[in-house]
C-alpha positions in Angstrom: -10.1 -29.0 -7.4 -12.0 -28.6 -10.7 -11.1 -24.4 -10.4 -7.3 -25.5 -10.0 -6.9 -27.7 -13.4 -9.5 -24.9 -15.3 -6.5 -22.2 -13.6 -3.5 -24.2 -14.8 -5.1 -25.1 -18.3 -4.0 -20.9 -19.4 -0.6 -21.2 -20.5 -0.2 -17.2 -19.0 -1.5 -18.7 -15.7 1.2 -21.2 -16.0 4.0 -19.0 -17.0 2.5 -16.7 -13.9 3.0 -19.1 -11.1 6.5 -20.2 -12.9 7.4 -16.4 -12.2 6.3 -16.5 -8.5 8.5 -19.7 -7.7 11.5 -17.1 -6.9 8.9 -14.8 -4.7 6.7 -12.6 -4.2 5.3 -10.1 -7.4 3.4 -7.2 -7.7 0.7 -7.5 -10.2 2.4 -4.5 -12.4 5.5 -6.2 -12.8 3.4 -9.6 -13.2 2.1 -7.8 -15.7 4.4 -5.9 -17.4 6.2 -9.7 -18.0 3.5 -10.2 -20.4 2.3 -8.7 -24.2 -1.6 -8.8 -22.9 -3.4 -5.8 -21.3 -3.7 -5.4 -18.0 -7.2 -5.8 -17.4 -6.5 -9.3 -19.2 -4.0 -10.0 -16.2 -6.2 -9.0 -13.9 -8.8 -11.8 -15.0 -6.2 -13.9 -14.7 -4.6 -13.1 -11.5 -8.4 -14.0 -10.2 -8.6 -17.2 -11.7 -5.9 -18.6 -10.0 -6.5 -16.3 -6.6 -9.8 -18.4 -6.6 -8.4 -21.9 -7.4 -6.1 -20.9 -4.3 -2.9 -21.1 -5.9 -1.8 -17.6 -5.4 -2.4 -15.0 -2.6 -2.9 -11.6 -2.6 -1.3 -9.1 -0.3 -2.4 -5.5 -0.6 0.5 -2.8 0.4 -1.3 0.8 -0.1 -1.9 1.3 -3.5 0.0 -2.0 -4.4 -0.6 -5.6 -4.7 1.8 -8.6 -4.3 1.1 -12.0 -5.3 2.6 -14.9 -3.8 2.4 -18.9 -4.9 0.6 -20.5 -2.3 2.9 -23.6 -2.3 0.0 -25.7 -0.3 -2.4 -25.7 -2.9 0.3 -26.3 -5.9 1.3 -29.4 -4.3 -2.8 -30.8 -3.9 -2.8 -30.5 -7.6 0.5 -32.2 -7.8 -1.1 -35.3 -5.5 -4.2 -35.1 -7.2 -2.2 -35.5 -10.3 0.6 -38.3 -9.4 -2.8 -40.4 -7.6 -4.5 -40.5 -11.4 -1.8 -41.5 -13.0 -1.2 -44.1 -10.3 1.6 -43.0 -9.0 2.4 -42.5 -5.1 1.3 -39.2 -3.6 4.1 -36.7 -2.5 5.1 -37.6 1.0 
């Protein structure tokens, strides 16, 4: 869990999975949503491919990411069950 809060601790990272909520991306036009380079995206499209939030789907050439919505809501759990709240049901 400790990959998923170090993920969502890059406001880009955040702004990223915000993005995907509608769908599925290619990482160009992830990219291209942001002023940082794209080797920069790529690092971060890694980060949060390893703390399972997103997944990758390669078409040819192409990648699309997608928000894994099972992770996201973990975090969320995790989250409401530290602040003593109840966990999502």
């Amino acid at each position: 869990m400790s990959d998923v809060f170090k993920a969502l601790a890059h406001p880009v990272r955040r702004q990223v999975l915000k993005k995907l909520r509608d769908g599925p991306m290619t990482a160009g036009d992830l990219a291209d949503a942001f002023p940082v380079s794209k080797p920069t995206m790529s690092g971060h499209f890694t980060a949060l491919k390893e703390a399972g939030l997103i997944l990758a789907e390669r078409h040819g050439t192409t990648i699309r990411y997608r928000l894994n919505a099972g992770a996201a809501e973990e975090a969320i759990a995790l989250l409401m069950s530290l602040m003593g709240k109840k966990e999502l049901e």
